[in-house]
Each structure stands twice: as structure tokens, then as C-alpha cells.
N, C-alpha and C positions, 0 to 999 in steps of 0.2 A: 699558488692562488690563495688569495687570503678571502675568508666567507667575513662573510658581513650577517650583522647582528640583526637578524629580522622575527625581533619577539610577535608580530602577528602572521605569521607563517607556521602552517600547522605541522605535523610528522610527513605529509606529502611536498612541504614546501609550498604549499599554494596558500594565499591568504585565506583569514578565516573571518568571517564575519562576525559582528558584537556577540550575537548568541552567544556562537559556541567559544568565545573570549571570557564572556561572563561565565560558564560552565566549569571552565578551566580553571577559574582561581576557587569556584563554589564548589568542594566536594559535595556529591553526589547521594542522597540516603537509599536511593533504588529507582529502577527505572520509572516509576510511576513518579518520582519527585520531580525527572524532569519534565514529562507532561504537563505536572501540576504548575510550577512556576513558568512556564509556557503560556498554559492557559491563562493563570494568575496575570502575567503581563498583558496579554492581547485583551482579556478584560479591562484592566486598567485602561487600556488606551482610546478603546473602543465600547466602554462600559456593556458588553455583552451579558447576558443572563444566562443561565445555565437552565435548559430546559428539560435533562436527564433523566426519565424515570423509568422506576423496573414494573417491565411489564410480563415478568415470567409469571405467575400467577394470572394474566388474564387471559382471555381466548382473542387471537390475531385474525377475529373475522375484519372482512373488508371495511362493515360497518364502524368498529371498534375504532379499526385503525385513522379510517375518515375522519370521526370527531375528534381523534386526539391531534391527528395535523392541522385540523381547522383552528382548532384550541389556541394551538402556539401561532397561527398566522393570524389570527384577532389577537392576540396577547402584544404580538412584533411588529403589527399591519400586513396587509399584503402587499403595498407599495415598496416594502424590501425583499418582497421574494421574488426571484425572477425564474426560479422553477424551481422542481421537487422531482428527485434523483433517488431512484431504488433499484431495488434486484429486482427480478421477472417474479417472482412468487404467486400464485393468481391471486392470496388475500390484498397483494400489497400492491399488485399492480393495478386492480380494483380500484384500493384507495384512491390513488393517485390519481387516475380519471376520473373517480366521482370529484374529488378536487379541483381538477382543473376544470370541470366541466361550470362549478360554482366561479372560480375564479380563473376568469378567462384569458388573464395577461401570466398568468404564471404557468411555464413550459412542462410538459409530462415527459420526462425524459429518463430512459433503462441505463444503468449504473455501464459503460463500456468496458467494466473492468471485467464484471460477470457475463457479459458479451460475448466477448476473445473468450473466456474460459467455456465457454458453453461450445463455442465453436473449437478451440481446441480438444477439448473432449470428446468431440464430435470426429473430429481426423485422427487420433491416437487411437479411435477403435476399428477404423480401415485394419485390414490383416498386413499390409506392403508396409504398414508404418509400423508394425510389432515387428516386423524381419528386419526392417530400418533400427527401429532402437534398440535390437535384439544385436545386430553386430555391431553399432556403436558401443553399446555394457561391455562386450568382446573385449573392444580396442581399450578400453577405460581401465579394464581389469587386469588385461596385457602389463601397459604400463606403470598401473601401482603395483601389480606384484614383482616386476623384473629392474631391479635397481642398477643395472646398468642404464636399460631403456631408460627409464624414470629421470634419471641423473641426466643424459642427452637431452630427451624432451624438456627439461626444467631448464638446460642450458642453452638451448635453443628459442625457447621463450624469453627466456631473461636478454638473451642477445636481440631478440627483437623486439624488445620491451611490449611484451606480450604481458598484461598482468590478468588476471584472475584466478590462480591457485591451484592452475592444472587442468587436466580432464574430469570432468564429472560423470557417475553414472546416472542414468535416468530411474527415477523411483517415483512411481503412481502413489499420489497420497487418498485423494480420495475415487 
């Protein structure tokens, strides 16, 4: 079987889109270069502003936080916002309803990401789910440590093109 020459096909064989083509021939200076010329281009294209600032130094009451989102949505209009997306925090949740309460077409809406994690955290501290992850860690640590098992499991995977890099154990971060 003879392969054919498919220079925009990545190490998975799946094409790859201009980005990560342009990435490819541009070495890299660190992970924040690629951010940077990311940004750099969606700016260009969409002449976005950068409205970035450090507010470690100030204090994150509801008040504070209010006028600096009002700031940037008089700065951008409010005609381009179509809502304002944060974590529960009470300073920040605050904000966001004094916000939306002024500008009434733009949506007050809790980040789903912090969501799922709130409610996940929520079920990981049931006791039936510590004896659930407590014999999963079991099975996980079975097969890294027994390199017969390990070699099966890895070859049973691979015959089912199973990929993700094995069994993981579960580790509470925060």
C-alpha cells in the first residue's frame, strides 16, 4: 500500500487547520508566544482592544467590580454585549446583577463550568462515592504496578483502539 503525501495532516493523520499549520513552520518562544500571536491575529482581524487590568491591589467589593464592567461596556457599547458570565462569588455575582439590572438586554448568566464543579464537589463528598473512588485507586494501582496485567490491559486497549493512556487514579486537588 503506497501512503500518499499529505503535508496538512497532523501526527494523528487528521487534517489540521491554518493555525496550527502556521505554528508548525513558526517555532515557538514559550507557551505564552502562542497566546500572544493568537490574540495578535483576532485583533487584527476584528481590531479588538485589550481591556486587561491588574486588580490585585484593589478590593473585589460588588461596588468596585460594577463600575469597572460598566467602564468597559461604555468604552465597547452595550449593543455588543449580549451578556456577562462569572463564577458565583457573592462580590461578583453582585456585580453582575447591579449590571444587568442597568442594562437590561444584556444576560446575567453563572460560568457552567464552576457549576458542574460545585456540583461535582458536592457528590465526591457523599461517603458511597469515597468507597466508589477508593476501589477504583485499588484497580488503577493493581495495574501500574503488575506489568504483566499492565502489558494485557495496554494490549487490549490498543486492540480496541481504546486511546487515553490507560487507567488513571483519582486525586482531589482542591
Amino acid at each position: 500500500m503506497v501512503r500518499q503525501n499529505n503535508k496538512s495532516k497532523g501526527k494523528a493523520g487528521r487534517k489540521q487547520d491554518e493555525v496550527w499549520e502556521y505554528f508548525e513552520k513558526k517555532a515557538l518562544k514559550s507557551p505564552s508566544h502562542f497566546l500572544g500571536e493568537c490574540q495578535s491575529e483576532i485583533e487584527d482581524y476584528y481590531k479588538i482592544e485589550n481591556y486587561q487590568k491588574d486588580y490585585s491591589s484593589s478590593h473585589h467589593t460588588g461596588e468596585f467590580l460594577t463600575s469597572e464592567i460598566k467602564t468597559i461596556i461604555e468604552k465597547i457599547s452595550a449593543k455588543k454585549f449580549s451578556a456577562i458570565v462569572t463564577d458565583n462569588a457573592a462580590n461578583v455575582r453582585l456585580a453582575r446583577e447591579l449590571v444587568t439590572q442597568e442594562y437590561p438586554k444584556i444576560l446575567n448568566l453563572r460560568c457552567i463550568a464552576h457549576f458542574i464543579n460545585s456540583i461535582t464537589k458536592s457528590i465526591l463528598d457523599h461517603s458511597i462515592t469515597t468507597k466508589i473512588l477508593a476501589a477504583c485507586n485499588t484497580i488503577a494501582k493493581f495495574f501500574k504496578t503488575s506489568h504483566i496485567c499492565h502489558n494485557l490491559l495496554s494490549e487490549y486497549a490498543k486492540n480496541l483502539e481504546i486511546e487515553g493512556g490507560g487507567l488513571k487514579c483519582f486525586i482531589k486537588t482542591r
